[in-house]
C-alpha positions as CSV (number, residue, x, y, z in Angstrom):
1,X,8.1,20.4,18.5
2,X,9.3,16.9,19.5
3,X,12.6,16.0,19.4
4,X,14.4,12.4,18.6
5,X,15.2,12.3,22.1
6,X,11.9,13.3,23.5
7,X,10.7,9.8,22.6
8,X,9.6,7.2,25.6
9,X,10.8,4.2,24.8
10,X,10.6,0.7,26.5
11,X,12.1,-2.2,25.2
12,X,11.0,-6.2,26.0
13,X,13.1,-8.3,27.9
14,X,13.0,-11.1,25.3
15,X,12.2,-11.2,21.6
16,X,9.9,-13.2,20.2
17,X,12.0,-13.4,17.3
18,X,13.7,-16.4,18.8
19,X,10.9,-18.2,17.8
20,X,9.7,-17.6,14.6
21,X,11.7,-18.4,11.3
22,X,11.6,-15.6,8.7
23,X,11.4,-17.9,5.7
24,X,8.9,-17.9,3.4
25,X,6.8,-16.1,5.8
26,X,3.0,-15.0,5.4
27,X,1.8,-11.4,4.8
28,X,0.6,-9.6,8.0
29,X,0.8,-12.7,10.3
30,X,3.8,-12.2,12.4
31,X,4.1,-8.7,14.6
32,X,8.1,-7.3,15.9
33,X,8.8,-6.7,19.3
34,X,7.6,-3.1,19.3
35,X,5.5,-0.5,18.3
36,X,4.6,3.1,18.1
37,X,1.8,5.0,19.7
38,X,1.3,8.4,20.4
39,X,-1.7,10.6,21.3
40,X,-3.8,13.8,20.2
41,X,-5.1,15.6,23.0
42,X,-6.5,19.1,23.4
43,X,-5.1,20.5,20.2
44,X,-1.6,18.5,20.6
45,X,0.6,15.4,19.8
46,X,1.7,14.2,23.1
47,X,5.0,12.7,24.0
48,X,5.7,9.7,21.4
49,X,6.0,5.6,23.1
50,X,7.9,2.7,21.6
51,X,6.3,0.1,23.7
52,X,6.2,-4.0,23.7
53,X,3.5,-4.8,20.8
54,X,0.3,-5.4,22.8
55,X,-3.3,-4.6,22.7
56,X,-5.2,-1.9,22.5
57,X,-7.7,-0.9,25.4
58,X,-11.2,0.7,23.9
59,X,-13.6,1.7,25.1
60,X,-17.6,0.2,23.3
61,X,-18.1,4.0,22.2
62,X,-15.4,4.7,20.6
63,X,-15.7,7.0,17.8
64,X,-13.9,4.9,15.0
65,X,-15.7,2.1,15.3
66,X,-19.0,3.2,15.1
67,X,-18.2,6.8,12.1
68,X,-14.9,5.6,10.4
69,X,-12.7,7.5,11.2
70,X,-9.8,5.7,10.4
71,X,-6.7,5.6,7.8
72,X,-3.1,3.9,7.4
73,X,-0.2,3.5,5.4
74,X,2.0,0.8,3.8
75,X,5.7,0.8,3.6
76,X,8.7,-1.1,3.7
77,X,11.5,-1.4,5.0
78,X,14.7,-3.6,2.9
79,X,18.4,-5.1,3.7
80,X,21.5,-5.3,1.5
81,X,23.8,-8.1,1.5
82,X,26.0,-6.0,4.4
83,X,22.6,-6.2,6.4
84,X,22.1,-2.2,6.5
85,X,18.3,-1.3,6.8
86,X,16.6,1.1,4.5
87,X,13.1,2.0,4.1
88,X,11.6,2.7,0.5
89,X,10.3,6.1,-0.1
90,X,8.9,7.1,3.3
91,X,8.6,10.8,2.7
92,X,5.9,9.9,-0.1
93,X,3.8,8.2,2.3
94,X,4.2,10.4,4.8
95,X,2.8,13.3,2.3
96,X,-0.4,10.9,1.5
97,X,-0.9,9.5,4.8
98,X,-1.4,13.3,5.6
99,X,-3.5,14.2,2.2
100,X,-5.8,11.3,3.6
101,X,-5.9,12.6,7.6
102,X,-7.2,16.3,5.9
103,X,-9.9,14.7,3.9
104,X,-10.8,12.2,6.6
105,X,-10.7,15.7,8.9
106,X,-8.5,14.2,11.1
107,X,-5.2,16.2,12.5
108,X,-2.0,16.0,9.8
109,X,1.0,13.9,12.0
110,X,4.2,15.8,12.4
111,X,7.3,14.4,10.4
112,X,9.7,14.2,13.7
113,X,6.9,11.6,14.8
114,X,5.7,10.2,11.6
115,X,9.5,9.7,9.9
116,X,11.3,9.6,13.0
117,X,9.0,7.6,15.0
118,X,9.6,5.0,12.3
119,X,13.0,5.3,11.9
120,X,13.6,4.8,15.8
121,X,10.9,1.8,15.3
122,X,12.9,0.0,12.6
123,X,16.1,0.6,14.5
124,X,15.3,-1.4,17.0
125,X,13.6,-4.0,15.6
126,X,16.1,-4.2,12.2
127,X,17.0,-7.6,13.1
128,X,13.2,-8.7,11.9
129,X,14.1,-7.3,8.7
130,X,14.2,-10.8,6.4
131,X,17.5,-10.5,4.5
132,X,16.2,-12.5,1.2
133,X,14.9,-12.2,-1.9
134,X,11.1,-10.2,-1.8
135,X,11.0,-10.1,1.7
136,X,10.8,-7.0,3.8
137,X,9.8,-5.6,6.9
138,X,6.2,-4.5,6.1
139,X,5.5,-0.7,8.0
140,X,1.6,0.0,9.2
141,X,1.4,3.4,10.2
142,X,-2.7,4.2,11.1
143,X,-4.6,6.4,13.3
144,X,-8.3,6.4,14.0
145,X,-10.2,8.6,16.1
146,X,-10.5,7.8,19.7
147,X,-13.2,10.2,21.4
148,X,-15.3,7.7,23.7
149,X,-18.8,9.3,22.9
150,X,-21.8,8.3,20.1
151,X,-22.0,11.8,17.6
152,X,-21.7,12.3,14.2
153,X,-18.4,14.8,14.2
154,X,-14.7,15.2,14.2
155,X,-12.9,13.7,17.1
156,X,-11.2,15.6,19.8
157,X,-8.7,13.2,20.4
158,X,-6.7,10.9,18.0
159,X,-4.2,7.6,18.1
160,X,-1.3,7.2,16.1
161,X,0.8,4.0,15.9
162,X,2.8,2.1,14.0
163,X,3.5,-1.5,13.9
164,X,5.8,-4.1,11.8
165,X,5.5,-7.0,9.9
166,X,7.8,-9.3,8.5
167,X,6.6,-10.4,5.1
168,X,7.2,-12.3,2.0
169,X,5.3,-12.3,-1.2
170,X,1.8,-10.7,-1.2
171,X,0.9,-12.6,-4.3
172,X,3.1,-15.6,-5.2
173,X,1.6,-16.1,-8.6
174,X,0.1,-14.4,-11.2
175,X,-3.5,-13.1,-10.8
176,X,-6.7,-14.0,-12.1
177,X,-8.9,-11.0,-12.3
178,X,-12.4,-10.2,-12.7
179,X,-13.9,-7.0,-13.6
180,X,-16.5,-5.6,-11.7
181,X,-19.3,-4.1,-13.4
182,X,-22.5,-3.8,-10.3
183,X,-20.5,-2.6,-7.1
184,X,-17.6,0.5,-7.8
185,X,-15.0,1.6,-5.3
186,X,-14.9,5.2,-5.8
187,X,-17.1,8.2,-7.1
188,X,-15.6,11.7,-8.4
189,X,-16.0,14.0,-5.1
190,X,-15.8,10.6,-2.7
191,X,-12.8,10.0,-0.7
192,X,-10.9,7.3,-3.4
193,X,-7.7,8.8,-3.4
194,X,-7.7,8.5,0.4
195,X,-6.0,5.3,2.1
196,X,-9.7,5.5,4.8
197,X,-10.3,1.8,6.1
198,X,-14.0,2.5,4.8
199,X,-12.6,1.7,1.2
200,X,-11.1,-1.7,1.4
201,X,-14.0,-2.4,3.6
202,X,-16.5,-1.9,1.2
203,X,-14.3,-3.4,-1.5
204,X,-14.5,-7.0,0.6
205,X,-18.2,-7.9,-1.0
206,X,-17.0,-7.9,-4.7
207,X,-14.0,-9.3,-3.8
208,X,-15.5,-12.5,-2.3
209,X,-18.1,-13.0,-5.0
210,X,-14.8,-12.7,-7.7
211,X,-12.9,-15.4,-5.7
212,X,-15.7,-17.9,-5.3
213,X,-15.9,-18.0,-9.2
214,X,-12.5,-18.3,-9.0
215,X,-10.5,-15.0,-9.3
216,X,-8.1,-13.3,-7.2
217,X,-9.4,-9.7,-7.4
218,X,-11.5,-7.2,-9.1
219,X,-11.0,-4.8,-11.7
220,X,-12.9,-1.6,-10.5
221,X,-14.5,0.2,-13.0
222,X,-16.5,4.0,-13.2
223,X,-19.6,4.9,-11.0
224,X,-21.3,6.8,-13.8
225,X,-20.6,4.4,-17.5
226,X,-18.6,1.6,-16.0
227,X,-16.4,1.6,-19.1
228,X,-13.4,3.4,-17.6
229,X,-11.0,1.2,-15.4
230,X,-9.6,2.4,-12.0
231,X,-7.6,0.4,-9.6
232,X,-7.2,-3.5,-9.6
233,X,-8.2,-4.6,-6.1
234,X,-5.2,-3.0,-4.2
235,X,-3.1,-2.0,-6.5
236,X,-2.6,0.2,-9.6
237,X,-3.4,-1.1,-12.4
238,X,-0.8,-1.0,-16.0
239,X,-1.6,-2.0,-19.4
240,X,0.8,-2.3,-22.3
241,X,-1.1,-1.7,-25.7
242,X,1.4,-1.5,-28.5
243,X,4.4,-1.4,-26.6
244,X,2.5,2.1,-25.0
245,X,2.2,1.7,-21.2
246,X,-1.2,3.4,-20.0
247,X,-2.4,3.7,-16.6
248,X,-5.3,5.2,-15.2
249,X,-4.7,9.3,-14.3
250,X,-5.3,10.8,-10.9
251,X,-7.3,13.5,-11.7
252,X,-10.5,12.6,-10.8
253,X,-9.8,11.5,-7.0
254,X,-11.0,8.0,-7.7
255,X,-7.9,6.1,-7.1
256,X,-4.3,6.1,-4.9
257,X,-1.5,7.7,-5.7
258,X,0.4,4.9,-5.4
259,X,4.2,5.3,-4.5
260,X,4.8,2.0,-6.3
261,X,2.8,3.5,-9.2
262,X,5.3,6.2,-9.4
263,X,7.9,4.4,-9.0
264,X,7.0,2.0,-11.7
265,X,6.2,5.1,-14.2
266,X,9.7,6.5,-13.4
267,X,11.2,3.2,-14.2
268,X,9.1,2.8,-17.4
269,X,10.6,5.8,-19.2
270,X,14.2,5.2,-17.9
271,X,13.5,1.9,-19.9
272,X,12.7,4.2,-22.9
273,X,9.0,3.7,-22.7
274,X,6.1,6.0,-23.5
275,X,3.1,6.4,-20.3
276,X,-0.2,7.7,-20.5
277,X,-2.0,8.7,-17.3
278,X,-5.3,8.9,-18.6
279,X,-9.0,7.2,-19.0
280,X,-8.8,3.7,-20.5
281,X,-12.1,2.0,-21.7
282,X,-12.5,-1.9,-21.6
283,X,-13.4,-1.9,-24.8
284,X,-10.2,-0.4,-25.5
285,X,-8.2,-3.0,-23.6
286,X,-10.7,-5.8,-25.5
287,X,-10.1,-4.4,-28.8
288,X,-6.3,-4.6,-28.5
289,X,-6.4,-7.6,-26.9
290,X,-8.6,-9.0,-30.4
291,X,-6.0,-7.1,-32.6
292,X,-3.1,-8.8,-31.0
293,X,-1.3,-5.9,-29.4
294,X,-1.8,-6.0,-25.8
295,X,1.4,-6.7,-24.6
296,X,0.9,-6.9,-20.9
297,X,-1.1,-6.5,-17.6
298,X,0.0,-5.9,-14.2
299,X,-0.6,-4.6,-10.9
300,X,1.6,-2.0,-8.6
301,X,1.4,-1.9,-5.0
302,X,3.2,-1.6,-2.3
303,X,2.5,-4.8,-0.6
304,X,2.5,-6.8,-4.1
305,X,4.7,-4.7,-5.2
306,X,4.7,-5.6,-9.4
307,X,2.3,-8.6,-9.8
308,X,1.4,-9.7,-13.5
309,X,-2.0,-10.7,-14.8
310,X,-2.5,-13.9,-16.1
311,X,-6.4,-13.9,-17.4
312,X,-8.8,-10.9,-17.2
313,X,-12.6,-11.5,-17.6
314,X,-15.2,-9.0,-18.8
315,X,-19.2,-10.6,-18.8
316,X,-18.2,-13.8,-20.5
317,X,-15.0,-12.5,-22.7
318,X,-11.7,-13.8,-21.0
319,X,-8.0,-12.6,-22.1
320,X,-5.5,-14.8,-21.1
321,X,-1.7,-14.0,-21.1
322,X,1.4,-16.2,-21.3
323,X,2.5,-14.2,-18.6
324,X,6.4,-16.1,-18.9
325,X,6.7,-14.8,-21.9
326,X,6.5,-11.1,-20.7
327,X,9.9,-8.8,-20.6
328,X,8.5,-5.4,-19.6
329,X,6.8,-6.0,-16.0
330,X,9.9,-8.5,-14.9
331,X,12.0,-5.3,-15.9
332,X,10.8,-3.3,-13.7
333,X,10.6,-5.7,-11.0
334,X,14.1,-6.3,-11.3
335,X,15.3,-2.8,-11.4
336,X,13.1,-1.5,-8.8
337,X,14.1,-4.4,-6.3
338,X,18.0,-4.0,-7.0
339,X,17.6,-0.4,-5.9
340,X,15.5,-1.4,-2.8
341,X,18.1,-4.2,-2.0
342,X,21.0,-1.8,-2.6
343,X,22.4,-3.8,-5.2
344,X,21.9,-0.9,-7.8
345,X,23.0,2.8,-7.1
346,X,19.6,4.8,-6.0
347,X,19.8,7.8,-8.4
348,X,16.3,9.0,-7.2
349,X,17.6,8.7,-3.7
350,X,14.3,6.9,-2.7
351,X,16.0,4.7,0.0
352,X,16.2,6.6,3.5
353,X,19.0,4.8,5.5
354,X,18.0,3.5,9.2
């Protein structure tokens, strides 16, 4: 068992902070001071480091690079006006990042290094957090294997880290979105519900070939009929029909349980709301969209956190929105970020104070 106080920690002699302004700043551009890194060696998690951010040394025959062996998580981390730091909901992502490590057959990270590794992180580098409106200190926890040897098997040994990221808006506007009919992202019995590098890499293809006709993601649909929707590039995907919010289920593996997703389905019935988990044709979405009664799109995530849909295209159909007209989405947006911000009492007690 490793304690708080068992961690290693080395601090830099001067920020880089100093330098950089927190404004309006990009999505995964700017790195803190610090970061996290621990080993798995022989059957154990080593003694945990919070180092200077730096690079990594590898060696060419690393296993991850050449089998996959890879996952991560995505968190955040939020100030209130008194400038206390709180992180949203890491206990959820702990949980997941651990469902994905068993089904990527990797070894499941311990919470006194997973929680209070971060915790210890964020602590020190709190003064990154940017103390505005949908800004936040962005949390990549990953680990990869690290065996240094060509072979088609588990790893022996495994690295852990975690880095942060000062961010602002993932996506500033409302999104243009494509649906995907050729490529898929995930197949019942595949590794979908898994946050594994190996499925946002293969997502890039589709991706680029929406956005050079002009989109900003893809709608993923089925492996088998293509019909049934799944996720919306990175996020969760919700659809209002009738004032009835429906959302694709979990149950067949195929997408992330997304703590945003939850969060957002919470919300939704505090608000009075009815919500389906369950398959959802596009030809169900089309023929309410024809009859007038779908109400609203929009995306859950934790980097975009609620995003609306302006325009969704299926083979040469497009549904447009007048997304400023919406009331439901903006809801949620605004409850959800006056809980992370503390300026709403947090009656699920999802915040975990740093």
């Amino acid at each position: 068992m490793i304690a708080a106080e068992d961690f290693n920690i080395t601090k830099v002699k001067q920020s880089k902070l100093e330098g950089i302004s927190l404004d309006n700043v990009p999505f995964g551009k700017y790195f803190t001071d610090h970061m996290l890194e621990v080993d798995y060696e022989n059957g154990e998690w080593q003694t945990p480091s919070i180092k200077p951010y730096q690079p990594l040394s590898l060696a060419p025959s690393l296993a991850a690079l050449h089998y996959g062996q890879a996952i991560f998580e995505g968190i955040k981390a939020y100030k209130d006006a008194d400038g206390n730091a709180s992180i949203f909901r890491p206990y959820d992502n702990f949980k997941r990042f651990n469902s994905s490590a068993e089904r990527m057959e990797m070894p499941v990270v311990p919470e006194e290094i997973f929680i209070e590794g971060m915790r210890q992180l964020i602590e020190i580098e709190k003064d990154w957090i940017p103390a505005k409106p949908n800004h936040s200190l962005y949390i990549r926890p990953f680990m990869f294997s690290s065996d240094e040897a060509i072979g088609v098997r588990p790893s022996d040994k495994y690295k852990f880290l975690i880095i942060l990221s000062p961010t602002g808006p993932y996506y500033a506007a409302p999104m243009r979105i494509y649906v995907e009919e050729k490529y898929v992202r995930a197949v019942q019995g595949g590794y979908g519900y898994a946050k594994a590098a190996g499925n946002y890499g293969g997502s890039l293809h589709a991706s680029a070939i929406a956005q050079k006709q002009g989109y900003d993601q893809v709608l993923w649909m089925d492996a088998f009929e293509h019909k049934y929707v799944q996720e919306c590039g990175t996020m969760n995907a919700f659809f209002i029909i009738d004032n009835k919010v429906i959302t694709p289920g979990l149950e067949d593996g195929t997408i992330l349980a997304g703590v945003t997703r939850d969060s957002t389905i919470e919300i939704l019935k505090e608000m009075g709301y009815i919500v389906e988990e369950r398959k959802l044709s596009i030809e169900e979405i089309m023929d309410a969209y024809k009859a007038g009664t779908l109400n609203e799109i929009f995306g859950t995530g934790t980097a975009a956190t609620i995003s609306l849909i302006k325009e969704l295209k299926y083979k040469d159909f497009i549904m447009t929105f007048d997304v400023d007209k919406w009331t439901i989405a903006p809801e949620i947006k605004t409850r959800m970020d006056a809980i992370k911000y503390g300026e709403a009492p947090d009656n699920h007690q999802w915040m975990m104070a740093v």
